[in-house]
SEROMAR-574620 format. One record per residue (C-alpha): x negated, y, z. Coordinates in steps of 0.2 Angstrom, whole numbers. Last residue first. Layout:
<pts>
+-------+-------+-------+
!    c1 !    c2 !    c3 !
+-------+-------+-------+
!     X !     Y !     Z !
...
+-------+-------+-------+
</pts>
This chain:
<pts>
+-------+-------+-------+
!    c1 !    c2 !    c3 !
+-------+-------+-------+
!  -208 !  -106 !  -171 !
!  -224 !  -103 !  -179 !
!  -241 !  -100 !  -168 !
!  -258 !   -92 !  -177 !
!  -271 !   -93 !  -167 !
!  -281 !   -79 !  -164 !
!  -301 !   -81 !  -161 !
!  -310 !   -76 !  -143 !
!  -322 !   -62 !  -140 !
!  -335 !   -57 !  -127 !
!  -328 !   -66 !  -113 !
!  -339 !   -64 !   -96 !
!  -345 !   -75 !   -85 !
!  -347 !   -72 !   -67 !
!  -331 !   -81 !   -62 !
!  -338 !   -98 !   -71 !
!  -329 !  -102 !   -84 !
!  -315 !  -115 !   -84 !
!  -300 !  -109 !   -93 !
!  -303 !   -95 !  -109 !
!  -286 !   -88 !  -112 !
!  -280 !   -89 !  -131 !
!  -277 !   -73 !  -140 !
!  -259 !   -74 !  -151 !
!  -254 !   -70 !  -169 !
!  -236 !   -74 !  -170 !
!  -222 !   -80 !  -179 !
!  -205 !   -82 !  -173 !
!  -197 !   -84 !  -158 !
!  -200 !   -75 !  -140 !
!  -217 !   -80 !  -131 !
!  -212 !   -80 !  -113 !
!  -216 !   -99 !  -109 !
!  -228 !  -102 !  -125 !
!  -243 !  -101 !  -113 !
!  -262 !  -105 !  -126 !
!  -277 !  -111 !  -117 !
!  -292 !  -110 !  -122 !
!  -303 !  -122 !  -112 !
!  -318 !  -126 !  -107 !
!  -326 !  -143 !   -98 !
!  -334 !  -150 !  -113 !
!  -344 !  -132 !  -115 !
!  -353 !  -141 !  -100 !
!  -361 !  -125 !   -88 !
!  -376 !  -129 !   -75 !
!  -389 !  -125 !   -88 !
!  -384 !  -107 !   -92 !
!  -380 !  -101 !   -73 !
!  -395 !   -94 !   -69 !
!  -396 !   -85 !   -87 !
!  -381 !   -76 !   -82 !
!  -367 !   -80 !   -93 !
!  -362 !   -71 !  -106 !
!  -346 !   -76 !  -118 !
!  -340 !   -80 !  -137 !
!  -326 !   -90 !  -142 !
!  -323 !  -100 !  -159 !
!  -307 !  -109 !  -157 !
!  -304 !  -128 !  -156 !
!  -289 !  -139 !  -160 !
!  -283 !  -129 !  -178 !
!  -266 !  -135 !  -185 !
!  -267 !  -119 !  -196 !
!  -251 !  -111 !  -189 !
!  -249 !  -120 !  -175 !
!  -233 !  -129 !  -172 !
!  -216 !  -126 !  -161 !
!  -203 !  -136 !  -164 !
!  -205 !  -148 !  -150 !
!  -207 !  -134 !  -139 !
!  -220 !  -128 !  -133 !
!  -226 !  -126 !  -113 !
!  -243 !  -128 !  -115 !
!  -253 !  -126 !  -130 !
!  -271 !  -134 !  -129 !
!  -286 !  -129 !  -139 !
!  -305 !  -137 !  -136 !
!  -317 !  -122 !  -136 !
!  -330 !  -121 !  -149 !
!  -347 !  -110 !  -146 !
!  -355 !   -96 !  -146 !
!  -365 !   -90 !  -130 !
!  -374 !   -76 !  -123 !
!  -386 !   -75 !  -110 !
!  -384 !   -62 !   -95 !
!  -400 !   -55 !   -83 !
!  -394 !   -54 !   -67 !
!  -382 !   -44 !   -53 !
!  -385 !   -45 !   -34 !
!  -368 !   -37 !   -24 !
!  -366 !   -23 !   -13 !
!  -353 !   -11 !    -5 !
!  -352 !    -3 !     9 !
!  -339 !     9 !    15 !
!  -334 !    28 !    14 !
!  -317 !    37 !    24 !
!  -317 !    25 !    38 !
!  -302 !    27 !    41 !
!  -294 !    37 !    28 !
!  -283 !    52 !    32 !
!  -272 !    59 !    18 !
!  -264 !    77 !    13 !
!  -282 !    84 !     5 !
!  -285 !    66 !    -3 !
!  -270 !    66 !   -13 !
!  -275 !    57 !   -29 !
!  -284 !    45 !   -16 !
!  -304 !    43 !   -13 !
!  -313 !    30 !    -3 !
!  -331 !    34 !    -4 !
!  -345 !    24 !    -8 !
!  -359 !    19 !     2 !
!  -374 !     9 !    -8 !
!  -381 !    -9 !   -10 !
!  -383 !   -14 !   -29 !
!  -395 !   -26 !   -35 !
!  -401 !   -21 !   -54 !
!  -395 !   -16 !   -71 !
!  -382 !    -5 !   -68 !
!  -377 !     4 !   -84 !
!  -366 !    17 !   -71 !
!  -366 !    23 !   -52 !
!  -352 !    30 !   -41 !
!  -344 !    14 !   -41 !
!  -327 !    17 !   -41 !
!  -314 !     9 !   -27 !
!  -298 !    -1 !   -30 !
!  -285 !    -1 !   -17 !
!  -276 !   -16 !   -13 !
!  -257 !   -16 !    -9 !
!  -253 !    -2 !   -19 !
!  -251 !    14 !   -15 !
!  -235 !    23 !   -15 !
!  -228 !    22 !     0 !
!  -241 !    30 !     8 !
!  -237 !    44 !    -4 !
!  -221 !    45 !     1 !
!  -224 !    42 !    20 !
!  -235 !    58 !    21 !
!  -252 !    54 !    27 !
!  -264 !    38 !    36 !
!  -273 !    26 !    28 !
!  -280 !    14 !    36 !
!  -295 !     4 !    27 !
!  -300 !   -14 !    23 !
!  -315 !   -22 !    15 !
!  -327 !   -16 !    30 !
!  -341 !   -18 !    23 !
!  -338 !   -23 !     5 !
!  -346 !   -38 !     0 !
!  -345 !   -43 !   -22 !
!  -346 !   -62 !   -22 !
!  -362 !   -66 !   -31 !
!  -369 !   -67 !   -48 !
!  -363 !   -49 !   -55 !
!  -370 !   -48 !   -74 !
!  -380 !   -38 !   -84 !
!  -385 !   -37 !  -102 !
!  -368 !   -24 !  -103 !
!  -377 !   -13 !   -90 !
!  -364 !   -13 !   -77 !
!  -352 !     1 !   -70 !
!  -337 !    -6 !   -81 !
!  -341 !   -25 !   -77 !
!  -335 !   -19 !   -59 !
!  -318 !   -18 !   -65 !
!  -314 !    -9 !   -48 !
!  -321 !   -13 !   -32 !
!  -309 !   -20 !   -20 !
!  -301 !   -14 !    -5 !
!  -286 !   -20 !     8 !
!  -274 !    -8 !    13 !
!  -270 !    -4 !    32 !
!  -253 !     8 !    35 !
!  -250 !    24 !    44 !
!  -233 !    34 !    40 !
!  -231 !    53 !    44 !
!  -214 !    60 !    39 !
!  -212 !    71 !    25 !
!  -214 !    90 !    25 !
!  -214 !   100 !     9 !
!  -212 !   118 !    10 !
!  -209 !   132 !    -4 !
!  -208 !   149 !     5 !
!  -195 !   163 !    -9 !
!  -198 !   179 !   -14 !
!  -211 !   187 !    -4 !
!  -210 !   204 !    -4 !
!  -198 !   205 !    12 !
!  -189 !   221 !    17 !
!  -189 !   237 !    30 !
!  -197 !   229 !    46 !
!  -201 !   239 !    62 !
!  -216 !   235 !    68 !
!  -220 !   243 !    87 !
!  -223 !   223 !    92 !
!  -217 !   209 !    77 !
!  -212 !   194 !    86 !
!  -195 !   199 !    89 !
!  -190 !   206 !    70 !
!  -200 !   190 !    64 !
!  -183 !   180 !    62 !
!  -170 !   191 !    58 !
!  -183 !   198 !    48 !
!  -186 !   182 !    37 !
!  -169 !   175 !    29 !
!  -174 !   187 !    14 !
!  -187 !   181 !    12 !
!  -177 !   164 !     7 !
!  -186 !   147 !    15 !
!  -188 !   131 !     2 !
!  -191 !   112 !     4 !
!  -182 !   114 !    24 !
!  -175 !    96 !    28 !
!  -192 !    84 !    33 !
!  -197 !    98 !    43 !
!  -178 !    96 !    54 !
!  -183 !   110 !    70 !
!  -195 !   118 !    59 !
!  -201 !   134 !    71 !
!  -207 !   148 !    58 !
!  -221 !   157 !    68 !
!  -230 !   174 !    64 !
!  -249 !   172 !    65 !
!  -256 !   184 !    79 !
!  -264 !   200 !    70 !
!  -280 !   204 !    84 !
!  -287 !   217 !    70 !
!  -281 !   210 !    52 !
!  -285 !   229 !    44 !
!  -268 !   229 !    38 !
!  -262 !   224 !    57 !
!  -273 !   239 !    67 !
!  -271 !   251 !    54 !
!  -249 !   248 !    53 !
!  -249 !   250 !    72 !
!  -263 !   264 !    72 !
!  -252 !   273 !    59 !
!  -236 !   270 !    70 !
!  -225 !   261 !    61 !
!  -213 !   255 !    46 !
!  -215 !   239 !    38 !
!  -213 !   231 !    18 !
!  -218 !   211 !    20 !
!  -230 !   200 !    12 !
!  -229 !   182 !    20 !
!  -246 !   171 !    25 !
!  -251 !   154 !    24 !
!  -238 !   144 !    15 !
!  -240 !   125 !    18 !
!  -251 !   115 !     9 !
!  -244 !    99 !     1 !
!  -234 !    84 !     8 !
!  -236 !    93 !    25 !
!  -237 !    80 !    39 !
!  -221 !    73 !    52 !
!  -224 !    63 !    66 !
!  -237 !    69 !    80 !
!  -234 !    87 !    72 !
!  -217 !    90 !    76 !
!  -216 !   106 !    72 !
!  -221 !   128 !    71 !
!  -223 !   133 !    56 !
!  -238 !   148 !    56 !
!  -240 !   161 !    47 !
!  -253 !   177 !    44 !
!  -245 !   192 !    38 !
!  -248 !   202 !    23 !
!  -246 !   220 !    25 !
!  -236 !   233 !    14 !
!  -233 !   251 !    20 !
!  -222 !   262 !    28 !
!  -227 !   277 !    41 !
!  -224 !   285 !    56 !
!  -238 !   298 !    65 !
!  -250 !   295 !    77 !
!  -263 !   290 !    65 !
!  -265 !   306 !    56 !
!  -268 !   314 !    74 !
!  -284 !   300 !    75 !
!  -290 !   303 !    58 !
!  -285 !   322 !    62 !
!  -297 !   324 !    76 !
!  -311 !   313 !    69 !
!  -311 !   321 !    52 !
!  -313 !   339 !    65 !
!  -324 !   331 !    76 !
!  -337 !   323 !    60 !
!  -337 !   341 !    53 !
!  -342 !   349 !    68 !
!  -354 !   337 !    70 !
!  -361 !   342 !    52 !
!  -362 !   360 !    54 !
!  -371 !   358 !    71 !
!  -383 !   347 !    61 !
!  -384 !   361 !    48 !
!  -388 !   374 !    61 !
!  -402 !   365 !    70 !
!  -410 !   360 !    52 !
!  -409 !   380 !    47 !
!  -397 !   386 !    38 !
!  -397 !   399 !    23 !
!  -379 !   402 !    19 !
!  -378 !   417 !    29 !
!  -395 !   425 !    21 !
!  -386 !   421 !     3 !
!  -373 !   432 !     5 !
!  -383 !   446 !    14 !
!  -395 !   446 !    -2 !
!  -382 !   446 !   -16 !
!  -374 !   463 !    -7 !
!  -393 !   469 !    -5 !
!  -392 !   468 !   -24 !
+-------+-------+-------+
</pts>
């Protein structure tokens, strides 16, 4: 029993004892971390990358690679210092022809990092294969419109004015394939829907590829008065243009039902007399057809609900 008793008088510290324990401890992990990391080892470490090019004339189609995962032998510090990202400089990839490399082989990379990796000594790539996409950088002005604007109104509203954008151009700026591209006048969307009063309000410029392209100015203004629409049904005198003297309609009709909104505004100022639905025979192929007349003579701000077919024989 006084066996028992000895025992657990050694293992009974006091607070001074157990700190000494403790610090003894902390020099001992300390002493062997540091001895640990003195010694040579392998590991995998992702490396930050950079391409070195022309950047005044060439831009990235998409985004370049950002880092490559390799297999390296070092020091322990060495291969602690760079796991843990501690003062890791990007490894570069010069691009003497960008518009020429779409895809670098891993294992093309050693002979090329070998120099710019410090105490690393590297065993073999684990990234397969770098997919780059560089094109040249074009810059070009487009004009801008606001598209379908009758999609973004409420249906018993109309646009009564010309619609101002401020500016009504942009330059873009991105790889020449894309720039390419684009069409002459880019539409916009209205970030608003069922509109059913005046509009003035910023909207942004927005591409497919908006990560690769610069836009100047990147938002613009755009406003425009809308009013209350009336609609109307009525008869439209028919004409067919460039027939020939075969060519008859199928009922022998001369007017067509048509159906449109005006703004009310507008309602008193419009002569039915002065419409027409006009039928273009010019790139109709022979034989019967069912065709939708186009309404001539409205007002820009009025909008065609519905026009009868006319039967054409040829």
């Amino acid at each position: 029993m006084g066996f028992i008793t000895s025992i657990f008088d050694l293992l009974r510290f006091n607070k001074k004892n157990w700190k000494a324990v403790v610090l003894c401890i902390f020099a001992a992990t300390v002493f062997w971390f540091f001895n640990a990391l003195n010694k040579n080892y392998s590991a995998n470490i992702s490396f930050p990358l950079d391409f070195d090019y022309d950047q005044e004339h060439y831009v990235p189609v998409k985004a370049l690679p950002t880092s490559v995962r390799m297999n390296v032998s070092g020091l322990g510090w060495d291969l602690f210092r760079k796991s843990a990202g501690l003062k890791v400089p990007p490894l570069i990839i010069p691009l003497e022809k960008p518009t020429e490399v779409t895809k670098i082989v891993g294992s093309t990379l050693p002979a090329l990092f070998s120099t710019q990796l410090e105490g690393l000594q590297i065993n073999f790539v684990l990234s397969d294969t770098l997919n780059v996409e560089i094109d040249e950088k074009a810059r070009r002005k487009f004009n801008l419109k606001v598209d379908s604007v009758w999609k973004y109104l409420n249906r018993d509203f109309g646009v009564i004015n010309e619609i101002k954008l401020v500016p009504d151009t942009v330059w873009v700026e991105g790889p020449e394939k894309f720039i390419n591209q684009l069409p002459e006048t880019i539409a916009l969307a209205l970030p608003e829907r069922n509109i059913d009063s005046d509009f003035i309000g910023e909207v942004e410029i927005v591409f497919p590829n908006n990560n690769v392209i610069k836009r100047n100015p990147p938002v613009v203004e755009i406003s425009f008065d809308v009013e209350k629409l009336m609609e109307i049904n009525d008869q439209v005198q028919l004409k067919i243009i460039n027939a020939l003297p075969r060519v008859r309609s199928g009922s022998n009709e001369t007017h067509v039902n048509c159906t449109f909104r005006l703004p009310v505004s507008l309602v008193k100022t419009l002569s039915v007399d002065s419409l027409k639905a006009i039928i273009d025979l010019k790139d109709v192929s022979q034989g019967s057809h069912k065709l939708v007349p186009q309404i001539i003579g409205l007002p820009k701000q009025a909008r065609v609900i519905k026009v009868d077919t006319v039967l054409v024989n040829f």
